[in-house]
C-alpha positions in Angstrom: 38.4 7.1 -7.1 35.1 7.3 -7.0 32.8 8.4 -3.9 29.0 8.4 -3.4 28.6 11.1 -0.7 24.7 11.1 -1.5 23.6 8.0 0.5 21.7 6.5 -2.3 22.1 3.0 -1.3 21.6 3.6 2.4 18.5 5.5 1.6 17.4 2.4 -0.2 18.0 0.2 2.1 16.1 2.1 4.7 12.6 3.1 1.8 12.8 -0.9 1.5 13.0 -1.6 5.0 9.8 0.7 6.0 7.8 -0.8 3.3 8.0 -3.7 4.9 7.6 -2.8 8.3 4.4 -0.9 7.3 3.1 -3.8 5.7 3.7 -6.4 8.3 2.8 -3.9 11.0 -1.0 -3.4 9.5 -1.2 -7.3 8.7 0.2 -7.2 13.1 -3.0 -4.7 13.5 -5.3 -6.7 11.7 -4.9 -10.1 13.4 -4.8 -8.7 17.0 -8.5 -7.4 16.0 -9.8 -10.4 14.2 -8.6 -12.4 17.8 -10.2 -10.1 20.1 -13.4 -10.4 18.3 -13.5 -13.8 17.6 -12.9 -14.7 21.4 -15.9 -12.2 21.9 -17.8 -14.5 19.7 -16.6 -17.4 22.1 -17.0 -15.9 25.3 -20.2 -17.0 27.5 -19.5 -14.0 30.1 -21.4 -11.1 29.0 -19.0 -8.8 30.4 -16.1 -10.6 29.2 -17.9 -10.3 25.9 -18.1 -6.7 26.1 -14.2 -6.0 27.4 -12.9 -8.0 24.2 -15.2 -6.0 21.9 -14.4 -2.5 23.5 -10.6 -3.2 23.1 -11.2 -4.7 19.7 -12.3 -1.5 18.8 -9.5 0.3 21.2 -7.4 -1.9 18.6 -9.4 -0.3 15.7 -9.2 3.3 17.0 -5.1 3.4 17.6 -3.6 1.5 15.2 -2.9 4.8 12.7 -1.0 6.3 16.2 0.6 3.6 16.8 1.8 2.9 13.4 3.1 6.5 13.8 4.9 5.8 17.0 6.5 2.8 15.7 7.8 4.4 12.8 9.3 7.3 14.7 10.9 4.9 17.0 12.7 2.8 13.5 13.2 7.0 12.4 15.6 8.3 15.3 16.9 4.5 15.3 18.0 5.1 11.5 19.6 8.4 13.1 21.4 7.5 15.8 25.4 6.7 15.7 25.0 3.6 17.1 26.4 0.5 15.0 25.4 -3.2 14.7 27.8 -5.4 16.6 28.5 -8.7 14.4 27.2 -11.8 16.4 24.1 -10.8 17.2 21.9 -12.5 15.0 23.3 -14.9 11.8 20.9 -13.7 9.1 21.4 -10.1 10.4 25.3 -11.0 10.7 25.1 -11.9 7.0 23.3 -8.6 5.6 26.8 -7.1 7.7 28.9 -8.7 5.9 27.9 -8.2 2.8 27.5 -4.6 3.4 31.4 -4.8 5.0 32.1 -6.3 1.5 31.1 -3.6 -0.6 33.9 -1.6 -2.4 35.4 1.3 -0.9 36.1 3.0 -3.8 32.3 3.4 -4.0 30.5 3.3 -0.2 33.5 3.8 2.1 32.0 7.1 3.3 28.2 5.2 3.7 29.9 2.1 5.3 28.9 3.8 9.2 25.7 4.4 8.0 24.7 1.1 6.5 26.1 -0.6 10.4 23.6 2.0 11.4 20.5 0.6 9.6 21.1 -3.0 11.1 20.9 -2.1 14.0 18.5 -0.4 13.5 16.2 -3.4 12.0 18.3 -5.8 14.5 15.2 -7.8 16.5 16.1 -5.9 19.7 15.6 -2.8 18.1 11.9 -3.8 17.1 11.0 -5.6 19.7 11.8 -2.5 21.4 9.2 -0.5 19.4 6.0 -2.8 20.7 6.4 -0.4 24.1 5.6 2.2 21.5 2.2 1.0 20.5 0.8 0.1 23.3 -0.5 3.1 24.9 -2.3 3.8 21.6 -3.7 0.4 21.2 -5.1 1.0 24.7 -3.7 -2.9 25.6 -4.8 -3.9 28.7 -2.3 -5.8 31.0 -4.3 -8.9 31.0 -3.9 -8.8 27.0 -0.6 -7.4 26.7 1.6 -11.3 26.9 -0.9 -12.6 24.1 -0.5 -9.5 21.7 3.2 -9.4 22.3 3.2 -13.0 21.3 1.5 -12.4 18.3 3.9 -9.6 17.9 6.7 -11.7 18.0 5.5 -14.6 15.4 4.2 -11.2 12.7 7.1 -9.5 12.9 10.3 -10.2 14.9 10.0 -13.9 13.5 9.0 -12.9 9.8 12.7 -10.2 9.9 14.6 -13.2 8.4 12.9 -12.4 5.0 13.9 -8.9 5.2 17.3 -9.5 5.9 17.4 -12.2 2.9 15.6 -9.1 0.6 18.0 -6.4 1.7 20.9 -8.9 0.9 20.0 -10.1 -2.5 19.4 -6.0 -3.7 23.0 -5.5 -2.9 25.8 -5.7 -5.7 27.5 -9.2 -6.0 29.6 -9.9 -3.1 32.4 -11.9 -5.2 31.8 -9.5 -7.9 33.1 -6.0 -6.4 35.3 -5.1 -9.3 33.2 -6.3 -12.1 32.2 -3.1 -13.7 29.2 -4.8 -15.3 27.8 -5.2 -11.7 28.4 -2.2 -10.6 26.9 -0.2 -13.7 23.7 -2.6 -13.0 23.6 -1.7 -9.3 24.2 2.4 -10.3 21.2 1.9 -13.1 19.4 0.8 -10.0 20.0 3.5 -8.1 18.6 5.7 -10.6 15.1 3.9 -10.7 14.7 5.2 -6.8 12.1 7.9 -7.2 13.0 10.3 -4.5 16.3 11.9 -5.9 16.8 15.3 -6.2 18.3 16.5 -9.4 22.0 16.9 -7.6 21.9 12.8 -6.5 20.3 12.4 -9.7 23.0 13.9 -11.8 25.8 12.7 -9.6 24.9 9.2 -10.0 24.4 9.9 -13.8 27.5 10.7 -13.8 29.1 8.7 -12.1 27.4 5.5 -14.6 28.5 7.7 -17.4 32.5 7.3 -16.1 31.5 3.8 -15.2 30.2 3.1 -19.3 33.6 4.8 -20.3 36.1 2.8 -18.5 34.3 0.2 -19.3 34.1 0.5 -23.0 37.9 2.0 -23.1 39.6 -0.6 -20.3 41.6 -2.6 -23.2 42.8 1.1 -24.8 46.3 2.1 -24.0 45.6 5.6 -25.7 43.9 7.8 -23.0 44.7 11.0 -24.4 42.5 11.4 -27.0 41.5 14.8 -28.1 37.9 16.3 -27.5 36.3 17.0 -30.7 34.0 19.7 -30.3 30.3 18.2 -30.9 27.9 18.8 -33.7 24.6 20.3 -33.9 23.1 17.1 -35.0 24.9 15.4 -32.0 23.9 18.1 -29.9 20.0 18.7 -30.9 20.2 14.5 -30.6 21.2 14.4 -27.1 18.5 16.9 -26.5 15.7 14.4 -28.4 17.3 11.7 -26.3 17.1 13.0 -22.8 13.5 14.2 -24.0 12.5 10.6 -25.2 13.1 9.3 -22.1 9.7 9.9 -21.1 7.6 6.8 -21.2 3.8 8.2 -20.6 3.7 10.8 -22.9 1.0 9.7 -24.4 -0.8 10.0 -21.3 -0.1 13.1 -20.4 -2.4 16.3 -20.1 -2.1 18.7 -22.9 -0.5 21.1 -20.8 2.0 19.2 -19.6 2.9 18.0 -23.3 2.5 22.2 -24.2 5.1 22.7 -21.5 7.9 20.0 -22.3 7.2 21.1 -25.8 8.5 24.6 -24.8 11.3 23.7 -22.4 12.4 20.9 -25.1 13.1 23.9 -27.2 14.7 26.4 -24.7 16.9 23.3 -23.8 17.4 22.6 -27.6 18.5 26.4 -28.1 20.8 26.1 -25.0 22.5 23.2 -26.1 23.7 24.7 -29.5 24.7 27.4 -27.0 27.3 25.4 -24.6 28.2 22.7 -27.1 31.1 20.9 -25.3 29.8 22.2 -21.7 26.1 21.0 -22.4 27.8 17.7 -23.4 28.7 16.8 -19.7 26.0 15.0 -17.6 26.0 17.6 -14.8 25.2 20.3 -17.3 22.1 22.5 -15.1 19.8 22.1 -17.8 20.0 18.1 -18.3 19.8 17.6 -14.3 16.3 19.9 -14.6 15.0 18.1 -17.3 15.8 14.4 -15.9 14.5 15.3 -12.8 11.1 16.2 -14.2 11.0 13.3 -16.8 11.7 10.9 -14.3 8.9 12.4 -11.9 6.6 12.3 -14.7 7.0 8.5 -15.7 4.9 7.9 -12.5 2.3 10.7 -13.5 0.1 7.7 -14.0 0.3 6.8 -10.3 -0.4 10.5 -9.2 -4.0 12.0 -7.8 -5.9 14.1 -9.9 -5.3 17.1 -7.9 -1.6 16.8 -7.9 -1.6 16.2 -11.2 -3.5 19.6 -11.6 -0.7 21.4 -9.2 2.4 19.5 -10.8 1.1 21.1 -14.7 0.6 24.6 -13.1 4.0 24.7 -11.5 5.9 23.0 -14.8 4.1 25.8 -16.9 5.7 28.6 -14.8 8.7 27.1 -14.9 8.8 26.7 -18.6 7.8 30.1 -19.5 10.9 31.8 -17.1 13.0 30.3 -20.2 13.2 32.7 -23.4 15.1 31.2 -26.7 16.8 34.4 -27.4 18.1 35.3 -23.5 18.8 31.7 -22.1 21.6 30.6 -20.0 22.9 28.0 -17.7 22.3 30.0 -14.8 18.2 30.2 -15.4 18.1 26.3 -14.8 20.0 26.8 -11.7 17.7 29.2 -10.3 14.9 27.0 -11.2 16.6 23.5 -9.5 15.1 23.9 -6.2 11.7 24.9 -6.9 11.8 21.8 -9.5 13.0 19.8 -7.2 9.9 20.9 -4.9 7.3 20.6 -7.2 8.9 16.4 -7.9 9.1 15.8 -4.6 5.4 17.1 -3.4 4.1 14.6 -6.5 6.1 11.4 -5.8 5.2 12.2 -2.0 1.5 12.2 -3.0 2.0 9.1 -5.3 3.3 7.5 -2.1 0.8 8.6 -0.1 -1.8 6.9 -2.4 -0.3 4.0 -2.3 -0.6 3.5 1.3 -4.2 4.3 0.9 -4.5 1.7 -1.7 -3.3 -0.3 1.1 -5.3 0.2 3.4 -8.0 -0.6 1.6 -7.0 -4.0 0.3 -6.7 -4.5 4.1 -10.1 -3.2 4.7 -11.6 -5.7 1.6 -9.6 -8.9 2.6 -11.3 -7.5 6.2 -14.8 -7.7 4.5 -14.1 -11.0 2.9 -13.1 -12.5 6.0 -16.5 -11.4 7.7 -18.3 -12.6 4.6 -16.7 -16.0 4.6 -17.9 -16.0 8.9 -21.5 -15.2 7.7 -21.5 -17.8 5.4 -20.6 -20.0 8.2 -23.1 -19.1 10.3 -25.8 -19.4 7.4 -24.2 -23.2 7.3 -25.0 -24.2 10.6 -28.9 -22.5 10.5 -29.4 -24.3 7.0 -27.1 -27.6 7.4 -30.0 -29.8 8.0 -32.2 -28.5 5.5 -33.5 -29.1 1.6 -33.4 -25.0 0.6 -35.0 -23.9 -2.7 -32.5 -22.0 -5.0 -34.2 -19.1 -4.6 -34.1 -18.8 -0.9 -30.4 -20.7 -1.0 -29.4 -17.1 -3.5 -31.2 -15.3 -1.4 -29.3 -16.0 2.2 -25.8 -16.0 0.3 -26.4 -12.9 -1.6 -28.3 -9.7 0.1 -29.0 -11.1 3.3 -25.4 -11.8 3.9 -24.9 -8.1 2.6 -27.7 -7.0 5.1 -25.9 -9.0 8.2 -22.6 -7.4 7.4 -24.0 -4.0 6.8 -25.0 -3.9 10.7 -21.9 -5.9 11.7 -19.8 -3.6 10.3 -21.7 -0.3 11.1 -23.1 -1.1 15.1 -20.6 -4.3 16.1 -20.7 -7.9 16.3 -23.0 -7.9 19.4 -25.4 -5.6 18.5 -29.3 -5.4 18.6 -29.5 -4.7 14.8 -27.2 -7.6 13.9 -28.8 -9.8 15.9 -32.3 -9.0 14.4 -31.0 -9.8 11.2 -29.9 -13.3 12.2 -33.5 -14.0 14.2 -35.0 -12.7 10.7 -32.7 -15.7 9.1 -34.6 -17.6 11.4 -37.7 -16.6 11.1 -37.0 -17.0 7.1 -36.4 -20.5 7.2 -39.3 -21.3 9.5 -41.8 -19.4 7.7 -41.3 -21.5 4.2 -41.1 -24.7 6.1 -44.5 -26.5 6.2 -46.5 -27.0 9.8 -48.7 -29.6 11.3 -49.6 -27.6 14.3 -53.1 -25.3 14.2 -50.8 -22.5 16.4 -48.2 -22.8 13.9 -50.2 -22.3 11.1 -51.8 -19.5 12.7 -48.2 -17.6 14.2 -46.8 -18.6 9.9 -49.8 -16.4 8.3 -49.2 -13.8 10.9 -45.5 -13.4 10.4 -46.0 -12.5 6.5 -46.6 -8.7 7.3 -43.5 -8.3 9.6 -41.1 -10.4 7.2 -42.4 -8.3 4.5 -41.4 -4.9 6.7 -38.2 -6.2 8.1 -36.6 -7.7 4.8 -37.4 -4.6 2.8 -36.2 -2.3 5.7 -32.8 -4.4 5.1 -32.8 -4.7 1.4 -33.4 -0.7 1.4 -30.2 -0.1 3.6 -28.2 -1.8 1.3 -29.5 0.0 -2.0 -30.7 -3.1 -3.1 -33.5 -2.3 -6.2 -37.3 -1.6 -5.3 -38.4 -4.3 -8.3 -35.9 -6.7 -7.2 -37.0 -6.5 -3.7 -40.8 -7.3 -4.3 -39.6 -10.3 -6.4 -37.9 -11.8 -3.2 -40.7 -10.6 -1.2 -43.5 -12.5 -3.6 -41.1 -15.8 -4.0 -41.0 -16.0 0.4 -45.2 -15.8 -0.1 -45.3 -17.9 -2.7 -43.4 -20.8 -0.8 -45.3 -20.0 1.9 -48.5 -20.7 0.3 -46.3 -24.2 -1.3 -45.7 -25.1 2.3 -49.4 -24.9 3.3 -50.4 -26.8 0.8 -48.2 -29.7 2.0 -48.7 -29.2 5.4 -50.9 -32.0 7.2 -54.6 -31.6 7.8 -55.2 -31.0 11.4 -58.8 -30.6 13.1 -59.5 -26.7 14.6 -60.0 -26.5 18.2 -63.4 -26.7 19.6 -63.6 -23.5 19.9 -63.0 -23.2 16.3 -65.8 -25.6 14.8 
């Protein structure tokens, strides 16, 4: 009989389930901040205006923390030795089930700690972690019933669909004794990046005996002798395990240099142990996967720890000598190979919550862009614009109004120069009847000129490109003049 004892698919089940907490939990961030400015925008109350824009950036300030807190309260939750309780919640009940269902001749020893995880993700347990994110979101009480409503329709509504995802990545309920399922779910095990090479081996293994009884299930003759391999055999399973790598070709050159160097050490060994090197748990074949499958996501991996990764594999490589090799040396090496995979695929991680965070910051910027545009709407809704003026007001000014939203706040003196210089814009080309008007037109060209190129300069936008739009505003100007109506000059005047 076969047992797991390395919590592989508990440890799944939990990487999947904080994805997609973090995920909803920053989308939960970035709606509670996009309400508290847009009712700033709404609010007549100047001081109510400024309380909704102070905890809109409050919101801002704590939402790394609180994502923190939150995570450390799933964490100990994932810890504790408290089970989920059928009946508490159907979709939940079913994820139980299916988990009760799985075979005990592979997850009887992780059967406590899969009852553990849904509780864990049980609603009760998340609701309970929005006390955790409060003190860092700095929510005042007179906010707290409206964010914990939004909390509820983000997240504790939305756990349905993890439920539904955890369930279908389990092997086939009705299908607990089909080997063909089962040596799907264990190849699925083995695309889980963080494994060390004894889980990785293990489970190799343990698909290795799977691929055996299932290729001899119909053979009464079980006691077949071992022949001893061949060098070919031997020098091919080497080639093999080696070819498993999918990004060579993107590899550095000293990386390549170094699996060159350990792909002969191994090779060397192999001819060595024969029979011995034949069996998946072999030290030098865990090693070896561990570091191929690590480096099929060197694609994914920062510069730097790219740099660090080739460093360590080098001295690792060289500890190996063709003529003094053993068993023993790959031992000795496991843990600090295992260190080195780990700090990568933690750094690979760690990217890609970055990466995420910025797609979040540029759907945030598209969002503004798309409120700009709006505004531009209402200020031009009633008006024939040149195409000029139209690309003008879409294009860099829009960049210039969300340059000082972004940098000094939706309420501030710089922003709201920028929309009075809108304004002032669309008045200026328009043509005038009115002597004053006329007049307050031609005197506005020199401070147009200053503030539009003040704003165009913040936003790198070219000096050549800049003068253009500067000399098409004069040049409708002077259009407009020349179509306003004739009026006689004050007395004072003739």
């Amino acid at each position: 009989m076969l047992q797991t004892g390395t919590g592989l698919l508990a440890d799944r089940l939990k990487s999947q389930s904080r994805l997609w907490f973090g995920e909803h939990l920053y989308r939960y961030f970035e709606r509670l901040e996009d309400n508290f400015h847009r009712r700033a925008l709404s609010a007549n109350n100047p001081a109510e205006q400024a309380e909704l824009l102070a905890q809109q950036k409050a919101v801002k300030r704590g939402q790394d923390e609180a994502f923190r807190l939150f995570a450390d309260h799933i964490n100990l939750a994932f810890n504790t030795k408290r089970a989920y309780d059928i009946g508490g919640h159907p979709e939940l009940d079913r994820l139980a089930q299916g988990l009760e269902k799985l075979s005990d001749a592979y997850f009887k020893h992780e059967k406590p700690q899969l009852r553990i995880i849904c509780r864990a993700i049980a609603p009760i347990t998340v609701l309970a972690g929005f006390q955790q994110i409060l003190v860092p979101l700095k929510l005042e009480a007179s906010h707290r019933h409206q964010a914990l409503t939004m909390f509820q329709g983000l997240l504790i509504q939305e756990l349905n669909k993890l439920y539904s995802d955890l369930l279908s990545s389990l092997p086939v309920e009705s299908q607990t004794h089909n080997l063909e399922a089962w040596i799907s779910h264990i190849k699925q095990q083995l695309a889980e990046k963080n494994l060390s090479t004894q889980e990785r081996a293990l489970t190799e293994t343990r698909l290795q005996r799977l691929l055996k009884l299932h290729s001899h299930r119909h053979s009464k003759n079980s006691n077949t002798v071992q022949i001893e391999p061949s060098d070919e055999e031997l020098l091919n399973t080497v080639a093999t395990l080696f070819q498993q790598l999918t990004t060579r070709r993107r590899l550095s050159s000293g990386v390549l240099s170094s699996l060159n160097t350990l792909q002969t050490s191994v090779s060397a060994l192999a001819l060595q142990d024969r029979s011995v090197f034949m069996h998946p748990l072999h030290p030098a074949r865990q090693v070896c996967r561990q570091l191929i499958n690590t480096l099929n996501q060197w694609d994914d991996a920062p510069l730097a720890q790219r740099q660090q990764f080739e460093t360590e594999l080098k001295a690792v490589s060289k500890k190996f000598s063709d003529h003094h090799i053993n068993a023993n040396q790959f031992n000795a090496v496991r843990e600090q190979v295992d260190a080195c995979c780990q700090h990568l695929l933690q750094s690979i991680k760690l990217n890609d919550k970055r990466s995420l965070n910025a797609d979040v910051g540029q759907k945030r910027l598209a969002r503004l862009r798309r409120k700009v545009h709006e505004m531009l709407d209402e200020k031009t809704t009633e008006l024939d614009l040149p195409v000029n003026i139209g690309n003008m007001l879409y294009g860099p000014m829009t960049t210039i109004i969300l340059y000082h939203w972004l940098r000094h706040g939706s309420n501030s003196a710089p922003l709201r120069r920028s929309l009075q210089l809108v304004d002032d814009i669309l008045w200026y080309i328009q043509p005038h009847s009115n002597w004053s008007e006329l007049r307050r037109a031609k005197a506005m060209s020199k401070d147009i000129e200053t503030e539009l190129s003040g704003g165009l300069q913040r936003i790198n936008y070219g000096y050549h490109a800049t003068q253009t739009l500067i000399d098409e505003l004069h040049q409708l100007r002077l259009a407009a003049s020349g179509r306003s109506v004739s009026v006689p000059l004050p007395d004072a005047k003739r």
